[in-house]
N, CA, C and O atoms as CSV, one atom per row, in Angstrom:
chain,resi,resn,atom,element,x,y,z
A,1,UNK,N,N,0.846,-1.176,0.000
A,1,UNK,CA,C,0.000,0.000,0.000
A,1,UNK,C,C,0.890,1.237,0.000
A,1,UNK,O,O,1.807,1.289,0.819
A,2,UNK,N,N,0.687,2.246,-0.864
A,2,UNK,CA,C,1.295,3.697,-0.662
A,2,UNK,C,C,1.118,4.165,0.217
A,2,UNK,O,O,0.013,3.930,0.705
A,3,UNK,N,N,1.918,4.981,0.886
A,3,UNK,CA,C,1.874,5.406,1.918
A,3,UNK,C,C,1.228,7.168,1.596
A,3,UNK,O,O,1.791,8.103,1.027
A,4,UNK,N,N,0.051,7.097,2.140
A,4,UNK,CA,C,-0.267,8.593,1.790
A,4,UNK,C,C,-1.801,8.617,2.771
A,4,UNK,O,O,-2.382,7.863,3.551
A,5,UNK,N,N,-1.989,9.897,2.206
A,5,UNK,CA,C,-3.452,9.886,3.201
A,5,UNK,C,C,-3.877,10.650,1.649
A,5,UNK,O,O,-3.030,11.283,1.018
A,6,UNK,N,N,-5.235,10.490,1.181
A,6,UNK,CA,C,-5.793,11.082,0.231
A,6,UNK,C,C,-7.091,11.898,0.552
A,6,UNK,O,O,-7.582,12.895,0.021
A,7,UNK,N,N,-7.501,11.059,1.692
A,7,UNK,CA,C,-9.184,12.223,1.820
A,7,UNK,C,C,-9.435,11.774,3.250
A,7,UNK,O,O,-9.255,10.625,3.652
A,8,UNK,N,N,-9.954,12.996,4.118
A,8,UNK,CA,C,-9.773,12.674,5.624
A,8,UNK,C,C,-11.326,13.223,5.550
A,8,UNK,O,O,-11.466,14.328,5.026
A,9,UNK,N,N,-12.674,12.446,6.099
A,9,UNK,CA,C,-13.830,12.280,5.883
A,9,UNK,C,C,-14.307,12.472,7.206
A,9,UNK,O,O,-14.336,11.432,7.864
A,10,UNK,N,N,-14.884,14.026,8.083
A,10,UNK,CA,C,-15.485,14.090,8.881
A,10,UNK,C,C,-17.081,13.903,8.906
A,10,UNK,O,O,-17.789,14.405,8.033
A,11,UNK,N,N,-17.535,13.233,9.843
A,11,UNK,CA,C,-19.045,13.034,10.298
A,11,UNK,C,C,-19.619,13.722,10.935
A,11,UNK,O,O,-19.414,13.736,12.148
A,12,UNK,N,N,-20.651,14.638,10.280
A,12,UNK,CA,C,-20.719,15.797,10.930
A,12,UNK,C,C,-22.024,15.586,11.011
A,12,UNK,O,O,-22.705,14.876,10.270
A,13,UNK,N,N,-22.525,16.518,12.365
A,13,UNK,CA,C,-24.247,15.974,13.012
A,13,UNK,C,C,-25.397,17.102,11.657
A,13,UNK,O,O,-26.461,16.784,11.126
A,14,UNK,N,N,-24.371,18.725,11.472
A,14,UNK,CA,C,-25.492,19.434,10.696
A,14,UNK,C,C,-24.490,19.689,9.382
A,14,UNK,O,O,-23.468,20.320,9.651
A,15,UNK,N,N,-24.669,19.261,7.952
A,15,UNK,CA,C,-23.695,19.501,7.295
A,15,UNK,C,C,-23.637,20.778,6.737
A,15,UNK,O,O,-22.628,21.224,6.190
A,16,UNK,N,N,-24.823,21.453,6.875
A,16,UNK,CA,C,-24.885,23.172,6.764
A,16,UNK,C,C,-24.126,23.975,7.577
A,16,UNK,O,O,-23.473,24.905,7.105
A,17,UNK,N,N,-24.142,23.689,8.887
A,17,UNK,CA,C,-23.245,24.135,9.633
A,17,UNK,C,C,-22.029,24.167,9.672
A,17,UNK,O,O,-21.391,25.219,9.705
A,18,UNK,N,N,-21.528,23.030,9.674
A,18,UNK,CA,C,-20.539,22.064,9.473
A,18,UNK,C,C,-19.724,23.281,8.041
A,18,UNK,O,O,-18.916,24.203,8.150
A,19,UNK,N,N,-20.112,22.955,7.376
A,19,UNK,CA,C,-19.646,24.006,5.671
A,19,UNK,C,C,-19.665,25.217,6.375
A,19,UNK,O,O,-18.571,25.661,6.725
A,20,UNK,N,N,-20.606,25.799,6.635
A,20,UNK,CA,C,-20.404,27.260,7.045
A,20,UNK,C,C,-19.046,27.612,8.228
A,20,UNK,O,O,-18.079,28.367,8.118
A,21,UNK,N,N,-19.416,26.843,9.178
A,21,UNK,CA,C,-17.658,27.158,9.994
A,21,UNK,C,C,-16.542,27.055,9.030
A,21,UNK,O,O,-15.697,27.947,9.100
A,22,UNK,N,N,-16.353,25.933,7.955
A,22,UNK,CA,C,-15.036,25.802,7.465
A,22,UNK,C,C,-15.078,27.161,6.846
A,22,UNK,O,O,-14.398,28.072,7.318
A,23,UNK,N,N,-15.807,27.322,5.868
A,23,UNK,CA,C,-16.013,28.569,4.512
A,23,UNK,C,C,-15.574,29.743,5.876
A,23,UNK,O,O,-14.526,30.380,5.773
A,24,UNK,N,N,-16.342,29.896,6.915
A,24,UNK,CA,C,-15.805,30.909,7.642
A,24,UNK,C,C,-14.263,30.952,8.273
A,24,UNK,O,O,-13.827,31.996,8.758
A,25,UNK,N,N,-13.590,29.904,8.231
A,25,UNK,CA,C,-12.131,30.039,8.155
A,25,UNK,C,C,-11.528,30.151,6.994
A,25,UNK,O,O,-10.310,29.975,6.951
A,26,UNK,N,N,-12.217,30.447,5.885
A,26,UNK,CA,C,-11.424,30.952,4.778
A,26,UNK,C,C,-11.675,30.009,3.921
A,26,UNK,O,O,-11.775,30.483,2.790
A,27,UNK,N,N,-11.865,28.553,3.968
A,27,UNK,CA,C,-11.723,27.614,3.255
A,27,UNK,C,C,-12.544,27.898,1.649
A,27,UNK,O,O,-13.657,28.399,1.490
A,28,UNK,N,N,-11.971,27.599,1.008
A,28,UNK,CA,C,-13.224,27.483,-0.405
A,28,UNK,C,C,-13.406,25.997,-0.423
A,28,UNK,O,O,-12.639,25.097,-0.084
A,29,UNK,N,N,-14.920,25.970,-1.027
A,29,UNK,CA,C,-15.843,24.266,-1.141
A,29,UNK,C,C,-14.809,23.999,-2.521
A,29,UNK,O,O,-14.689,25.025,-3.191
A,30,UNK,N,N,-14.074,22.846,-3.036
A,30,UNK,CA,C,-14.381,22.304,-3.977
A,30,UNK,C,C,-15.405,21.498,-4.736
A,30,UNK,O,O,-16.001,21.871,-5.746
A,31,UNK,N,N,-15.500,20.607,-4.256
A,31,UNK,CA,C,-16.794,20.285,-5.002
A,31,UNK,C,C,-18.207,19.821,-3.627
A,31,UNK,O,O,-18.011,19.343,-2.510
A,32,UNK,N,N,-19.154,20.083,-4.090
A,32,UNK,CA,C,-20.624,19.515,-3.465
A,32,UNK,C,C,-21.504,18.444,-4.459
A,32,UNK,O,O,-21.279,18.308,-5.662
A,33,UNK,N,N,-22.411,17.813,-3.800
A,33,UNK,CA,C,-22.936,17.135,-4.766
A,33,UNK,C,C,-24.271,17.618,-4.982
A,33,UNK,O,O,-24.736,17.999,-3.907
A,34,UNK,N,N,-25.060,17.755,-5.917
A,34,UNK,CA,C,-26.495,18.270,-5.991
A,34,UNK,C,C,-27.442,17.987,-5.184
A,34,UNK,O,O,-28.306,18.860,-5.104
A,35,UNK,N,N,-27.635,16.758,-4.341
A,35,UNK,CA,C,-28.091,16.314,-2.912
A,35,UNK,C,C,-27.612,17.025,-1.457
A,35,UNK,O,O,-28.055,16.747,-0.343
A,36,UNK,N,N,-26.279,18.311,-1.885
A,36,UNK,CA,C,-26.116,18.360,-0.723
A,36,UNK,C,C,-25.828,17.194,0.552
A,36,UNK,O,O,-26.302,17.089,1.683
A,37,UNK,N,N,-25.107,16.621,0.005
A,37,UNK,CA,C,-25.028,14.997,0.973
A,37,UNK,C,C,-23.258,14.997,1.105
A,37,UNK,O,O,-22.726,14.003,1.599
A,38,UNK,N,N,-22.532,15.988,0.706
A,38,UNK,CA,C,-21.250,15.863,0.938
A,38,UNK,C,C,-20.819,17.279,0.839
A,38,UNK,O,O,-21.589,18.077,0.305
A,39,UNK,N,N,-19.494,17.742,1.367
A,39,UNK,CA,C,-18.760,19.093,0.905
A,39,UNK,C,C,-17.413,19.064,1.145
A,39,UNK,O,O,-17.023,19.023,2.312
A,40,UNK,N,N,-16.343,19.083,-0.112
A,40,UNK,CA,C,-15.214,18.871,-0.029
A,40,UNK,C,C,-14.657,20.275,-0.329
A,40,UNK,O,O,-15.075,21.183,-1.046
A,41,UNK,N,N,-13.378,20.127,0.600
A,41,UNK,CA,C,-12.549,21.059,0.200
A,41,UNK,C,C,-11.549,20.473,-0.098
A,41,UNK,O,O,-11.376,19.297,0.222
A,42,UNK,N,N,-10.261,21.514,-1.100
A,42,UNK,CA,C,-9.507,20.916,-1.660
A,42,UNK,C,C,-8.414,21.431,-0.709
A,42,UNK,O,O,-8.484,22.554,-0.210
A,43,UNK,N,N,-7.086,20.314,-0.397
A,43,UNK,CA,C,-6.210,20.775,0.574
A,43,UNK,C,C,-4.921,20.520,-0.653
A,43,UNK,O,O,-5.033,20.179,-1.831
A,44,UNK,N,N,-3.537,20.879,0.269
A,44,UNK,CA,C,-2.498,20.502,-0.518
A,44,UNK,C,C,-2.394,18.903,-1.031
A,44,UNK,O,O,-1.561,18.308,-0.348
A,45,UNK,N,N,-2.613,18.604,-1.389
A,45,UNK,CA,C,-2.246,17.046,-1.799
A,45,UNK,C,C,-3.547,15.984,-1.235
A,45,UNK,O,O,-3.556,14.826,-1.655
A,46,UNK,N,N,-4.433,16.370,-0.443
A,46,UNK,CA,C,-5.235,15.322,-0.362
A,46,UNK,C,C,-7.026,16.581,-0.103
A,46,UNK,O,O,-7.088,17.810,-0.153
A,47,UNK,N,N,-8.152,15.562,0.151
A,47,UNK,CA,C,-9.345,16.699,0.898
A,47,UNK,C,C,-9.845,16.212,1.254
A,47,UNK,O,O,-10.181,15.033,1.139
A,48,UNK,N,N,-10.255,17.628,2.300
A,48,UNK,CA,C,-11.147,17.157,3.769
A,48,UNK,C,C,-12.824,17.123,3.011
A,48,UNK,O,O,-13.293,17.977,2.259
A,49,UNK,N,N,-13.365,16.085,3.407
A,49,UNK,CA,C,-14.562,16.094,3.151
A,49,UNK,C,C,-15.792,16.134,4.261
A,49,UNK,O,O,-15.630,15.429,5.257
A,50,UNK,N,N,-16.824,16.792,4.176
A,50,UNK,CA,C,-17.830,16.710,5.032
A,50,UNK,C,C,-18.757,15.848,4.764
A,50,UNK,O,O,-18.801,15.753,3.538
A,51,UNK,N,N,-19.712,14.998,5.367
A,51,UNK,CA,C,-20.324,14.129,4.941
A,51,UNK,C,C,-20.947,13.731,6.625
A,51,UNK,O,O,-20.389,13.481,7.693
A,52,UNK,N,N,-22.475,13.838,6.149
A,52,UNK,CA,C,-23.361,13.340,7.438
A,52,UNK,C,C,-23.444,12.273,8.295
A,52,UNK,O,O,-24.061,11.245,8.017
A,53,UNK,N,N,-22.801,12.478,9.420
A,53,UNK,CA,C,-22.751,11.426,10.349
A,53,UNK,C,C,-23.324,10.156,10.442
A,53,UNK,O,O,-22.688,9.164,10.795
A,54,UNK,N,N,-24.607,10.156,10.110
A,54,UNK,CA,C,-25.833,9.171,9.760
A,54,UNK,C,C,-25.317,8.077,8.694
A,54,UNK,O,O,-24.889,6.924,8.733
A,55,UNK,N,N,-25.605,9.123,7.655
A,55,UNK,CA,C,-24.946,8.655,6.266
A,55,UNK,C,C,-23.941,8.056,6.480
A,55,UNK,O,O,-24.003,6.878,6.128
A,56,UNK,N,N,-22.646,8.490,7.090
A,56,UNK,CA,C,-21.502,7.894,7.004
A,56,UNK,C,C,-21.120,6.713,7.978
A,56,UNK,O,O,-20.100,6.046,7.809
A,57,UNK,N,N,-22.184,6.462,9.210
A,57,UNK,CA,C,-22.492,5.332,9.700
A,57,UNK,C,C,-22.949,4.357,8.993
A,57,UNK,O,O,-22.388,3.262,9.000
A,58,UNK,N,N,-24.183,4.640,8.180
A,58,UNK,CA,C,-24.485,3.611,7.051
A,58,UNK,C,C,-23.685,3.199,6.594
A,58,UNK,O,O,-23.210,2.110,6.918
A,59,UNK,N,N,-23.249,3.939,5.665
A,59,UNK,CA,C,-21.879,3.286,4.598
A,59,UNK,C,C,-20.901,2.657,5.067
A,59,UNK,O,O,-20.432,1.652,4.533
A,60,UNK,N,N,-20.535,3.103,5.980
A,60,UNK,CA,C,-19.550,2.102,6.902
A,60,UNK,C,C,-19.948,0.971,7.836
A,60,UNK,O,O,-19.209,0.142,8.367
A,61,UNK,N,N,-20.977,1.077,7.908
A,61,UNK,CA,C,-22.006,-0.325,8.839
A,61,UNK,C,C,-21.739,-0.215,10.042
A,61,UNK,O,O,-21.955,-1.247,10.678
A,62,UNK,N,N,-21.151,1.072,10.913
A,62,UNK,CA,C,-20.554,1.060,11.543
A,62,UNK,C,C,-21.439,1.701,12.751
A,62,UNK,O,O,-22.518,1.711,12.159
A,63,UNK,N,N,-21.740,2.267,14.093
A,63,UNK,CA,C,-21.902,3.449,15.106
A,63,UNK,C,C,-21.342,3.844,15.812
A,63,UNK,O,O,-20.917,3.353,16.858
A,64,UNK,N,N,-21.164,5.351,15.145
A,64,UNK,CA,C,-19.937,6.251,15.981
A,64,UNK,C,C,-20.462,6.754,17.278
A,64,UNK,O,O,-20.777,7.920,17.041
A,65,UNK,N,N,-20.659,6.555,18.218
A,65,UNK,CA,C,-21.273,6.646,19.493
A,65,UNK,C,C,-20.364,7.760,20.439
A,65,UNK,O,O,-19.153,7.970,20.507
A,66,UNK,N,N,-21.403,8.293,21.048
A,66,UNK,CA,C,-20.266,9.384,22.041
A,66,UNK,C,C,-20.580,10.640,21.505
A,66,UNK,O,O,-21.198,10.773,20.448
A,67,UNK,N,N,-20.121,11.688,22.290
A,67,UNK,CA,C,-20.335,12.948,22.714
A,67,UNK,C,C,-18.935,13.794,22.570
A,67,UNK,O,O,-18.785,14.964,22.216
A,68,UNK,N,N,-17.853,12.708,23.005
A,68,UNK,CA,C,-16.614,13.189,23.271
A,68,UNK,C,C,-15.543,13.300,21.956
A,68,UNK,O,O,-15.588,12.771,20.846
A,69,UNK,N,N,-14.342,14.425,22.711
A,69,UNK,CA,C,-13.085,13.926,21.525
A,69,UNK,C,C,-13.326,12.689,20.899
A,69,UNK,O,O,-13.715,11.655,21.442
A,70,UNK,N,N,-13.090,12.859,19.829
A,70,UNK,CA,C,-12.654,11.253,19.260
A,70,UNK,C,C,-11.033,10.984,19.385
A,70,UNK,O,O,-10.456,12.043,19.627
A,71,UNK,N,N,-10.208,9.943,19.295
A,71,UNK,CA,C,-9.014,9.594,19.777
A,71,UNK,C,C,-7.919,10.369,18.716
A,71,UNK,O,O,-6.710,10.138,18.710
A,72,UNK,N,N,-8.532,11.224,17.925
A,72,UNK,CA,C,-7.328,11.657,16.660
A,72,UNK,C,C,-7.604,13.080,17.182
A,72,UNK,O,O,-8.525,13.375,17.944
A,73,UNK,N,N,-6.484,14.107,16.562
A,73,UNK,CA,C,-6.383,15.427,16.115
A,73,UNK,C,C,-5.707,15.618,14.658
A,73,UNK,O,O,-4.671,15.130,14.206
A,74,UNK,N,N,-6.751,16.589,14.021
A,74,UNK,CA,C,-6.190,17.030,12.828
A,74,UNK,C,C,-5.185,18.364,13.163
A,74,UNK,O,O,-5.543,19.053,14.119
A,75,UNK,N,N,-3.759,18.837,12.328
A,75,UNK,CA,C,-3.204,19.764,12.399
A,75,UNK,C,C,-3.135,20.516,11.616
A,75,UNK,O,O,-3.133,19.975,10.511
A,76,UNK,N,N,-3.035,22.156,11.546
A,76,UNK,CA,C,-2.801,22.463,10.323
A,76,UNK,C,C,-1.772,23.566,11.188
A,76,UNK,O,O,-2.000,24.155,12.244
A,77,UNK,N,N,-0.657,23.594,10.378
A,77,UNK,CA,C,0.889,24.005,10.668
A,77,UNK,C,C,1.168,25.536,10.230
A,77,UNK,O,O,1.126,25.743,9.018
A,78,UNK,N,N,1.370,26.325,10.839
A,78,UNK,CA,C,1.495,27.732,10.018
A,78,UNK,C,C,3.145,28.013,10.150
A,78,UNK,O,O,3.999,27.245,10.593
A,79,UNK,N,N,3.316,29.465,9.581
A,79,UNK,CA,C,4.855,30.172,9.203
A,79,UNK,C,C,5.216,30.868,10.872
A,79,UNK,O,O,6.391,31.082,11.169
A,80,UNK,N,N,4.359,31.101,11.631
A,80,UNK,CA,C,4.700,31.795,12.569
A,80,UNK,C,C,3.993,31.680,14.116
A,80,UNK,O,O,2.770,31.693,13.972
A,81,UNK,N,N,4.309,31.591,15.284
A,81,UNK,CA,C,3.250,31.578,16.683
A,81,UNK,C,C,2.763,32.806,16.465
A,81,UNK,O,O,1.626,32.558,16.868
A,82,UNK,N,N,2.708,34.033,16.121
A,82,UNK,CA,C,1.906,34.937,15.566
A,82,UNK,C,C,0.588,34.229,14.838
A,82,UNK,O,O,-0.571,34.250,15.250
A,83,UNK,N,N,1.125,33.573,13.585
A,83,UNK,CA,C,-0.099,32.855,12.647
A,83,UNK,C,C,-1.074,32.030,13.738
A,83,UNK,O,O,-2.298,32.060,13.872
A,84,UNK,N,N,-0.137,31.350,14.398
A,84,UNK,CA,C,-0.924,29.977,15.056
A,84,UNK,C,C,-1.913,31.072,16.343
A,84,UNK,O,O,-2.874,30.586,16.939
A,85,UNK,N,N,-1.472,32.486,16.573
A,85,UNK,CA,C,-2.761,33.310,17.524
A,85,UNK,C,C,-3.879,33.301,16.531
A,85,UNK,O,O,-4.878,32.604,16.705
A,86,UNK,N,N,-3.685,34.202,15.319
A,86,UNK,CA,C,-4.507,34.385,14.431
A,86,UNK,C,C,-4.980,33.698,13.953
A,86,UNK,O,O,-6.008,34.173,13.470
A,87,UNK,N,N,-4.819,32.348,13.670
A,87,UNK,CA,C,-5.956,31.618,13.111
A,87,UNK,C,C,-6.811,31.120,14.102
A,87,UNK,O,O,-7.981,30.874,13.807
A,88,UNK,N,N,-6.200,30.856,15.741
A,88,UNK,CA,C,-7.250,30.350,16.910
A,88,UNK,C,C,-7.931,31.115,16.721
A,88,UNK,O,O,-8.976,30.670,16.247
A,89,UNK,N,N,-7.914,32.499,16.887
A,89,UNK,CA,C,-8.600,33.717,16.959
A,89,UNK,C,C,-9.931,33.799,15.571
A,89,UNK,O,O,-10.932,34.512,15.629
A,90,UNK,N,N,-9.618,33.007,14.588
A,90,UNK,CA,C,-10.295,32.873,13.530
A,90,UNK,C,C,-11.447,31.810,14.218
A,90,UNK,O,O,-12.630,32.036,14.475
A,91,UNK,N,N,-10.739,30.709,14.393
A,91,UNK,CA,C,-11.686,29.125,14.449
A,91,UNK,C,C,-12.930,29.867,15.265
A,91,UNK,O,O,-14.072,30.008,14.826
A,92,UNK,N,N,-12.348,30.387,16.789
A,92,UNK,CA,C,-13.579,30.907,17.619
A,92,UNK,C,C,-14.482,31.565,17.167
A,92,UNK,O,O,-15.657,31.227,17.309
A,93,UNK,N,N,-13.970,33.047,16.287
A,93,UNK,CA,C,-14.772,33.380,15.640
A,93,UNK,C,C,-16.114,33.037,14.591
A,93,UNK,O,O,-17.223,33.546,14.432
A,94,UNK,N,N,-15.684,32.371,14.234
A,94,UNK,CA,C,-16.344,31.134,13.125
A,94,UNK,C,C,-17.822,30.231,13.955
A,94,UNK,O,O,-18.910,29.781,13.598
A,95,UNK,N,N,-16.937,30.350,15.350
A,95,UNK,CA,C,-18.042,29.272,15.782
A,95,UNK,C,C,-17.344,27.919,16.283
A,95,UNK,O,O,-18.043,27.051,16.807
A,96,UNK,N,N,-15.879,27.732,16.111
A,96,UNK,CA,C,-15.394,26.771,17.321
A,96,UNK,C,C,-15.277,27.460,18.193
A,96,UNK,O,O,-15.331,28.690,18.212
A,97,UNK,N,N,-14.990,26.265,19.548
A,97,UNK,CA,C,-14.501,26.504,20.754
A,97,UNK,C,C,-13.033,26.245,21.315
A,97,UNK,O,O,-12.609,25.101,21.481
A,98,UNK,N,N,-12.338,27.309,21.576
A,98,UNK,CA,C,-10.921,27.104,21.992
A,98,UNK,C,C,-10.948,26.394,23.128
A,98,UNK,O,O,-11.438,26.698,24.215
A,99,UNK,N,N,-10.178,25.076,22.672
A,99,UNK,CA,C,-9.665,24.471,24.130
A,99,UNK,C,C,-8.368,24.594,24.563
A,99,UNK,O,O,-7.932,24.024,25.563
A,100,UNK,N,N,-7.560,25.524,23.644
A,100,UNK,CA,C,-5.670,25.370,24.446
A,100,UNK,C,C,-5.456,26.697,23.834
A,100,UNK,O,O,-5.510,26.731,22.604
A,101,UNK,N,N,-5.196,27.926,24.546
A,101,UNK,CA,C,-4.645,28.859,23.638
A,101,UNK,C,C,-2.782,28.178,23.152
A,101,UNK,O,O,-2.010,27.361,23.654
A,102,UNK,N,N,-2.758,29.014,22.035
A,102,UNK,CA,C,-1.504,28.827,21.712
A,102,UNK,C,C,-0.151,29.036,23.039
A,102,UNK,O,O,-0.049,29.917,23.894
A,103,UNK,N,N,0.630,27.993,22.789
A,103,UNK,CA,C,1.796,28.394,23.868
A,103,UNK,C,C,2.843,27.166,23.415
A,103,UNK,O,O,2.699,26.057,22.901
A,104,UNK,N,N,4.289,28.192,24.013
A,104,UNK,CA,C,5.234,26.573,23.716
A,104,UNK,C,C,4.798,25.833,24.458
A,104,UNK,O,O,4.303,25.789,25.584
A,105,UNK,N,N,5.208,24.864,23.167
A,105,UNK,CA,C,5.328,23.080,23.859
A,105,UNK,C,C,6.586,22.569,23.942
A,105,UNK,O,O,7.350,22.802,23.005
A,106,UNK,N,N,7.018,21.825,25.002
A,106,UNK,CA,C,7.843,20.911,25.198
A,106,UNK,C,C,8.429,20.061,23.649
A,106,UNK,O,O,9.137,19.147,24.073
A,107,UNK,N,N,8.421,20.021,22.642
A,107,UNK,CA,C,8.913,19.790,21.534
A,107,UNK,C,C,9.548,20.748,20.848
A,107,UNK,O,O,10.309,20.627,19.889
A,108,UNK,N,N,9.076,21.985,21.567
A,108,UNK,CA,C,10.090,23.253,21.037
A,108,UNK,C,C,9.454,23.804,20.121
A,108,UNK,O,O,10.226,24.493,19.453
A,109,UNK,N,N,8.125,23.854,19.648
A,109,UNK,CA,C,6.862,24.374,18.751
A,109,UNK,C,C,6.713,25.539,19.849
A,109,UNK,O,O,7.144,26.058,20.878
A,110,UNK,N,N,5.413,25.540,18.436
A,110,UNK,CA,C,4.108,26.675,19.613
A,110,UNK,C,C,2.426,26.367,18.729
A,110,UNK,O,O,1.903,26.688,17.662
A,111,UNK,N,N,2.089,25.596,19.895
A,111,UNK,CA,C,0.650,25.490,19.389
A,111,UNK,C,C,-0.431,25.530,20.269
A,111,UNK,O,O,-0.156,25.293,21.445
A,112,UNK,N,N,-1.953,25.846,19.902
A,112,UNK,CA,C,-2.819,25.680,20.826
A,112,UNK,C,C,-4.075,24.548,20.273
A,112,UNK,O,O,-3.718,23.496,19.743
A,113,UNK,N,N,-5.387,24.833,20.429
A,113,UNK,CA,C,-6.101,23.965,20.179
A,113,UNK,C,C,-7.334,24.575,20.096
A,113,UNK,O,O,-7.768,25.398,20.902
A,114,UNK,N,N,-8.187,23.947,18.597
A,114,UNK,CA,C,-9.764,24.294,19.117
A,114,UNK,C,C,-10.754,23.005,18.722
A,114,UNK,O,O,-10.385,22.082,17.995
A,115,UNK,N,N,-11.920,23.097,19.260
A,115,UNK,CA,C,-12.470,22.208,18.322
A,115,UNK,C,C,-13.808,22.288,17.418
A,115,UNK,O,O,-14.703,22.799,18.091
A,116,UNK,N,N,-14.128,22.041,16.459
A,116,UNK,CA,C,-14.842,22.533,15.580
A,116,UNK,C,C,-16.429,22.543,16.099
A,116,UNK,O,O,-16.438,22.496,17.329
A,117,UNK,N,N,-17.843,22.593,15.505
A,117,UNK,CA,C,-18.666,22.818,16.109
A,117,UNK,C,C,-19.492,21.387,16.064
A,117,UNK,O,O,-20.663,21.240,16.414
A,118,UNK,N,N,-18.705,20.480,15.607
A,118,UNK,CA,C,-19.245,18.742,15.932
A,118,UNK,C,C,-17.789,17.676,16.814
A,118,UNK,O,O,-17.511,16.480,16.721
A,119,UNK,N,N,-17.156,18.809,17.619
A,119,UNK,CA,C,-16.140,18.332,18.192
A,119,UNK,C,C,-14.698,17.972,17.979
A,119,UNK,O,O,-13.845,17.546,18.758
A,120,UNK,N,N,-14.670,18.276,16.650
A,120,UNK,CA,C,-13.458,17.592,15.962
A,120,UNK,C,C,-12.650,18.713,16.803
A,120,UNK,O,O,-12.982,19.856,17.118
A,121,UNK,N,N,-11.098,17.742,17.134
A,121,UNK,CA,C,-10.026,18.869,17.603
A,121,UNK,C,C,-9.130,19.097,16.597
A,121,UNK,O,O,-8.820,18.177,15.840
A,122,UNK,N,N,-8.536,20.511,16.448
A,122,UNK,CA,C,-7.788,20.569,15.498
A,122,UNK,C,C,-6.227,21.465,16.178
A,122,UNK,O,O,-6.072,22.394,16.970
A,123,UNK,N,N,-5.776,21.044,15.788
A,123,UNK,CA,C,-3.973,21.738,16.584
A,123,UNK,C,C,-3.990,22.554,15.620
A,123,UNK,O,O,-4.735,22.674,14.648
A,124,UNK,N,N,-2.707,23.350,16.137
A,124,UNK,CA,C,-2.899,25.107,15.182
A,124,UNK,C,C,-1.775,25.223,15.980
A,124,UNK,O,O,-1.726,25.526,17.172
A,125,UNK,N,N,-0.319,24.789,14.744
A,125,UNK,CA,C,1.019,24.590,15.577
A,125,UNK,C,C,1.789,25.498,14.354
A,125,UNK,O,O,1.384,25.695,13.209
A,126,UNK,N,N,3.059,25.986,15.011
A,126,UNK,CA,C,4.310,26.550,14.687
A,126,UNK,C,C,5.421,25.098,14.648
A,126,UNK,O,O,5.671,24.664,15.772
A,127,UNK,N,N,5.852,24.607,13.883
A,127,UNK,CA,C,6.957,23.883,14.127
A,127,UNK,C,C,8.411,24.326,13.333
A,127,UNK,O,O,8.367,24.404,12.105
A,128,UNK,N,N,9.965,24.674,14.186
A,128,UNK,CA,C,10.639,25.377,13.790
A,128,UNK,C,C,11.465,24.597,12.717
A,128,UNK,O,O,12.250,24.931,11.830
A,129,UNK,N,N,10.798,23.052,13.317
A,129,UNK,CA,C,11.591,22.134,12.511
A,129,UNK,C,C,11.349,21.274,11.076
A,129,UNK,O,O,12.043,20.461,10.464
A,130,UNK,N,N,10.257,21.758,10.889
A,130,UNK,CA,C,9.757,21.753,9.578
A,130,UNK,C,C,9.630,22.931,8.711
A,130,UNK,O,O,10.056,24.049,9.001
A,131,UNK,N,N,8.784,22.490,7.214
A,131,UNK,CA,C,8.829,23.937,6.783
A,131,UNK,C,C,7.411,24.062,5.309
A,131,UNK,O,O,7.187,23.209,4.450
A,132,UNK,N,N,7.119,24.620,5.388
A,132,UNK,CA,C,5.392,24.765,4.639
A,132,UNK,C,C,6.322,25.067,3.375
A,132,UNK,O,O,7.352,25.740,3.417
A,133,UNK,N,N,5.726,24.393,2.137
A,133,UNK,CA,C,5.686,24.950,1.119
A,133,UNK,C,C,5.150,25.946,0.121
A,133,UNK,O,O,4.174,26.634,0.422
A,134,UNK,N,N,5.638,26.038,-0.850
A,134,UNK,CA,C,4.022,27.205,-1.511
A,134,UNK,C,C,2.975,27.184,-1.246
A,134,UNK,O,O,2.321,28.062,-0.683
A,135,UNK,N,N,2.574,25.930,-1.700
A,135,UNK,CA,C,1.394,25.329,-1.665
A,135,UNK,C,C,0.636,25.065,-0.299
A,135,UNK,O,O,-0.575,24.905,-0.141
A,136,UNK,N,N,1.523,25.059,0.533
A,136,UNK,CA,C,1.321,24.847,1.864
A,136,UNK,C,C,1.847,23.131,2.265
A,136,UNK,O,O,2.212,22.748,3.377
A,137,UNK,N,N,1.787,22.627,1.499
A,137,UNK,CA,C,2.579,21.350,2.109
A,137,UNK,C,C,3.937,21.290,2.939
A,137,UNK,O,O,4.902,22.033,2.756
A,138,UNK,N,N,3.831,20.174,3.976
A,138,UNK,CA,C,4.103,19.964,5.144
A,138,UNK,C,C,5.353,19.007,5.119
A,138,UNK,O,O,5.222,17.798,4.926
A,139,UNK,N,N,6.502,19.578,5.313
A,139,UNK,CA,C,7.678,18.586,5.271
A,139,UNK,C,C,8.742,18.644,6.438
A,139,UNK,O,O,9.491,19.598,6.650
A,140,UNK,N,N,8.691,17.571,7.096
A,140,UNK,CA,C,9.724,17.307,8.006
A,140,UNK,C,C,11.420,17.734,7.976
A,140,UNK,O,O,12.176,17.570,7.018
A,141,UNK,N,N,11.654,18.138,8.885
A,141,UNK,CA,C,13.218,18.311,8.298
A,141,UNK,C,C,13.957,16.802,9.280
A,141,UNK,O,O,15.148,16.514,9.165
């Protein structure tokens, strides 16, 4: 198997909502489907998709049960601990809830935390030891 991640598929309880927080962090939709039953955005190299909790229990045969964090965090990495204030400062705005303001971490970063308005947590880190590309892609040094 290649090693990659291609599309990271949140289950979201209102998918109107759900779209409107991202679009309010800036995001643009790539594609929707005429059912309104999905909303992707396009990221550097792979996309986040929205898609109804329900729905996406079906399809997976699966029940996502709970109230709480789920056991993952998504990150998205900026140029500066300046950036990583300003975009927390964005998410809240939007309609997440900050759970960590930005601050160093013990790895020698600077990040904080919010989580979106169906719980998802998302980190919002400075790392000195990596480095964003044009595009925004994410490479280890």
């Amino acid at each position: 198997m290649d090693q990659r991640i291609s599309v990271v598929t949140l289950g979201v309880r209102d998918l109107a909502r759900a779209r409107t927080f991202y679009e309010a962090l800036g995001w643009r939709v790539a594609t929707e489907d005429g059912a309104e039953r999905i909303v992707a955005f396009q990221l550097p190299g792979m996309a986040l998709v929205l898609y109804p909790r329900a729905e996406l229990e079906a399809d997976a045969g699966v029940e996502m049960s709970g109230n709480g964090h789920p056991p993952i965090t998504l990150a998205i990495n900026m140029d500066t601990p300046e950036a990583v204030d300003a975009a927390l400062a964005r998410a809240t705005t939007a309609g997440g809830v900050l759970v960590k303001p930005g601050q160093k971490v013990f790895w020698g970063g600077y990040s904080g935390y919010f989580s979106d308005p169906d719980g998802v947590l998302w980190e919002v880190a400075h790392n000195p030891f990596a480095t964003l590309g044009p595009d925004g892609a994410f490479t280890w040094h």
